[in-house]
C-alpha positions in Angstrom: -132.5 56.3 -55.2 -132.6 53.3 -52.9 -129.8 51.7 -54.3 -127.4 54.8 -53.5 -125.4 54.4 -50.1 -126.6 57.6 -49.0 -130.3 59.6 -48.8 -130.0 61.7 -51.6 -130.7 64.5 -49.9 -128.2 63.8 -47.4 -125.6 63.9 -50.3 -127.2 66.8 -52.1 -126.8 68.5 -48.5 -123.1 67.5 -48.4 -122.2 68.5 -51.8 -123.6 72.4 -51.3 -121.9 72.8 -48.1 -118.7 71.4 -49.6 -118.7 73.6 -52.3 -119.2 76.4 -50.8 -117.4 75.7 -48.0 -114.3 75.1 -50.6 -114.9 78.2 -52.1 -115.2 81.0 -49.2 -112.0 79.1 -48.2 -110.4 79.9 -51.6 -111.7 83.6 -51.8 -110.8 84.0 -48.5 -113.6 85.6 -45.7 -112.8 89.0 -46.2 -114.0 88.7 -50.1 -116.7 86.5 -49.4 -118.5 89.2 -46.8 -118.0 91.6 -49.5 -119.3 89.6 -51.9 -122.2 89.6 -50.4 -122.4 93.0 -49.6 -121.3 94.3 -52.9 -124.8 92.6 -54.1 -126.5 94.6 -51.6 -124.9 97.6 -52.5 -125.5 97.1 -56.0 -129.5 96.6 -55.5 -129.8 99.3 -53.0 -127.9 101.7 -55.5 -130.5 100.5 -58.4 -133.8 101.4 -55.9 -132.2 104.5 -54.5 -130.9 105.8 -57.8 -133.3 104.7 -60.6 -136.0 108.1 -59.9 -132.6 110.0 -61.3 -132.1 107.8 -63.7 -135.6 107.0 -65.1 -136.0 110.9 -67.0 -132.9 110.2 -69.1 -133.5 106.9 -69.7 -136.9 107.9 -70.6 -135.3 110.2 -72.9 -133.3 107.8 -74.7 -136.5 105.0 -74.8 -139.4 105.7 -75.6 -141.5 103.4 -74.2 -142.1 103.9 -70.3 -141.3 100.3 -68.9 -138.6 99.4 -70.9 -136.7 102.6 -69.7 -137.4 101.4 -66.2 -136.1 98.3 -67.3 -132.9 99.8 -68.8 -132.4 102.4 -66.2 -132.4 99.8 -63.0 -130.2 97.3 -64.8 -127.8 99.8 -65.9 -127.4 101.4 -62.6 -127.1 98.0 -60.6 -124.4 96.6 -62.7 -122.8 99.8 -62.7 -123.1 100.0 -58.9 -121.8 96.0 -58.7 -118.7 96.9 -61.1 -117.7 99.3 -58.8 -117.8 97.6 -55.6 -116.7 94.5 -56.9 -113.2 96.1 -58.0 -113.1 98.1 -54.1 -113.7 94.0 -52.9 -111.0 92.8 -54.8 -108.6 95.4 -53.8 -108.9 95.0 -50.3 -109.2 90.9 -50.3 -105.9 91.1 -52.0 -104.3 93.1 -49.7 -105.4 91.0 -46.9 -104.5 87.7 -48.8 -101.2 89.1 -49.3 -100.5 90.0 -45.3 -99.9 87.7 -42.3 -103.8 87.7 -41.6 -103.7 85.3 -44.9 -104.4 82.1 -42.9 -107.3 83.5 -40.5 -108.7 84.8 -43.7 -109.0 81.5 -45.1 -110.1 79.5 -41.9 -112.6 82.0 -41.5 -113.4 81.7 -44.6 -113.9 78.3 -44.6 -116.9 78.5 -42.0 -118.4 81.0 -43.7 -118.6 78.7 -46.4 -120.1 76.2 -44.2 -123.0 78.5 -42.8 -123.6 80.1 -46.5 -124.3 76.3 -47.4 -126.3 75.7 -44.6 -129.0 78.8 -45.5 -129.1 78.1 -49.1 -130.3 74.3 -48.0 -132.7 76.0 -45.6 -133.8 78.8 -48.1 -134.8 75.9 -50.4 -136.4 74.4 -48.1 -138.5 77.1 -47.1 -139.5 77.9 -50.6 -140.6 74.0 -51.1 -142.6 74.9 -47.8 -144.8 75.9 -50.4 -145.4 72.9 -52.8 -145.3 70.3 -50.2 -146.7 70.0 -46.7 -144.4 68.2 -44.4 -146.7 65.3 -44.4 -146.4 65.1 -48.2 -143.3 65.2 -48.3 -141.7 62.2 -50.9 -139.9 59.6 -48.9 -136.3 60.2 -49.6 -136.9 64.3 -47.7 -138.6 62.4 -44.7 -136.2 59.4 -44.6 -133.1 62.0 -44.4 -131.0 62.5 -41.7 -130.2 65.4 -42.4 -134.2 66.8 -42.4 -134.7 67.7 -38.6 -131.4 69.8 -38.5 -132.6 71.6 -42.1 -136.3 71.8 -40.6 -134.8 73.6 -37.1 -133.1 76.3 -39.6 -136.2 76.5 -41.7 -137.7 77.7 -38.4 -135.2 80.3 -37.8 -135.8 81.8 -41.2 -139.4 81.5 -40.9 -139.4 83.5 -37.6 -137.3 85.9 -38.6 -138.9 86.5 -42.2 -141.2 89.3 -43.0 -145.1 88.9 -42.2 -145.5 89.2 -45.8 -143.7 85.8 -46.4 -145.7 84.0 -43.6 -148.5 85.2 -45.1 -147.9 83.9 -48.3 -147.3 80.8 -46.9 -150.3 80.3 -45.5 -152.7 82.1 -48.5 -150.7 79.1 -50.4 -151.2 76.2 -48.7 -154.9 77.5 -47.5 -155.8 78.0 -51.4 -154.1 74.2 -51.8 -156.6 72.9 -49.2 -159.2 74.5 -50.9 -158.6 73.0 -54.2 -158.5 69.4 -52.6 -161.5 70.0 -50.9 -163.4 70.8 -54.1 -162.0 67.8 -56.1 -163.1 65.7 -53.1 -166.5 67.2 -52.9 -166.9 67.2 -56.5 -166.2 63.4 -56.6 -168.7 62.8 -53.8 -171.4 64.9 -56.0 -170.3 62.7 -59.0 -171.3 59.8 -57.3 -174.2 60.9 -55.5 -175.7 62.2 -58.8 -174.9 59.7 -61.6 -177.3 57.2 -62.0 -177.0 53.8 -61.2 -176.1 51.4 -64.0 -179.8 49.6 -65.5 -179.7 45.8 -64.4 -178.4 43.1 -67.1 -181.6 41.9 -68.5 -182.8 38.3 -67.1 -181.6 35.6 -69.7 -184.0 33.1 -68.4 -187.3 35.0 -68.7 -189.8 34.1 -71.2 -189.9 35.7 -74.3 -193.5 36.6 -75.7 -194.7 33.7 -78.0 -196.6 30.5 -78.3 -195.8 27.9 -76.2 -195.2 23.7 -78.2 -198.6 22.8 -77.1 -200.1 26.1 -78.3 -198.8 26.0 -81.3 -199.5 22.1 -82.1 -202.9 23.0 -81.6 -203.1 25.5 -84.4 -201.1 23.1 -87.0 -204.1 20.4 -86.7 -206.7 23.7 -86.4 -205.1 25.1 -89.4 -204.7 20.9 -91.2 -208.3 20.0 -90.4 -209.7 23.2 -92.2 
């Protein structure tokens, strides 16, 4: 990573708003708004319509679960069909009118800011792996990490309590776990016993000294 001219996040950053910069200008704004609410549509059609749908489905499968299962997909991507062909018929009709250009400009910035909150959705969800102190060097050496940590903020304000709170459950439960491995380690250390001393080559081994021993040979010749 060093040897590339660029952070690598800072290109990672550059290629995603490119990208989808390049392509909300090619489908135009018109179709990229609707894109995005056709996907809303299509889940809110699922939620509001599956208690109709789960008796037949139910019907047709018989176990419980899997008729949920088959009753919400069905009804989302029948939902997202249907509004996808309604997008498409007006983003064509405003692609083929004067407004053509604006569409496309517009379009273009969309792009930029759809870029910008995938980079900060990301960023929010590795909120929960890494503190910003631990983060690895080429996140913290990027120039591009104060602007993405300003939107993270945003997001984070205007998210759900539920979200914040898993946030924090997370990173208290990831505290906790360090906190036992460190006090484990110190309980390890306090408790194992201290290694026996290396035996003292020098000291005399039990046994008769020259002179003791001399002694007995002429005891042991003279009898």
């Amino acid at each position: 990573m060093d040897s590339l001219p660029i952070n690598t996040l800072d290109a990672i950053v550059l290629v995603v708003l490119g990208l989808s910069a390049l392509l909300a200008m090619v489908k135009g704004f018109v179709q990229g708004v609707l894109g995005i609410l056709t996907w809303v549509g299509a889940y809110l059609g699922a939620v509001h319509g599956l208690p109709y749908a789960r008796p037949l489905a139910r019907d047709l499968v018989s176990v419980d679960w899997m008729a949920d299962i088959v009753a919400g997909v069905g009804l989302f991507l029948l939902v997202l069909f249907v509004l996808n062909m309604i997008t498409n018929i007006i983003s064509d009709k405003v692609q083929g009118s004067s407004l053509n250009s604006l569409d496309r400009s517009l379009g273009f910035l969309f792009g930029l800011l759809r870029g910008g909150l995938i980079v900060c959705v990301a960023f929010l969800f590795a909120g929960f792996i890494w503190a910003p102190q631990d983060r690895p060097g080429w996140i913290q050496e990027a120039r591009s990490t104060p602007l993405i940590d300003k939107g993270v903020g945003i997001l984070y304000a205007l998210a759900p309590r539920s979200v914040a709170a898993a946030e924090s459950t997370t990173k208290g439960a990831a505290d906790t776990v360090n906190q036992g491995l460190d006090m484990q380690k110190t309980l390890r250390t306090l408790t194992q016993p201290a290694p026996a001393a290396p035996a003292d080559k020098g000291a005399d081994k039990p046994g008769y000294s020259p002179s003791e021993r001399q002694g007995l040979d002429r005891l042991f010749q003279s009898n």
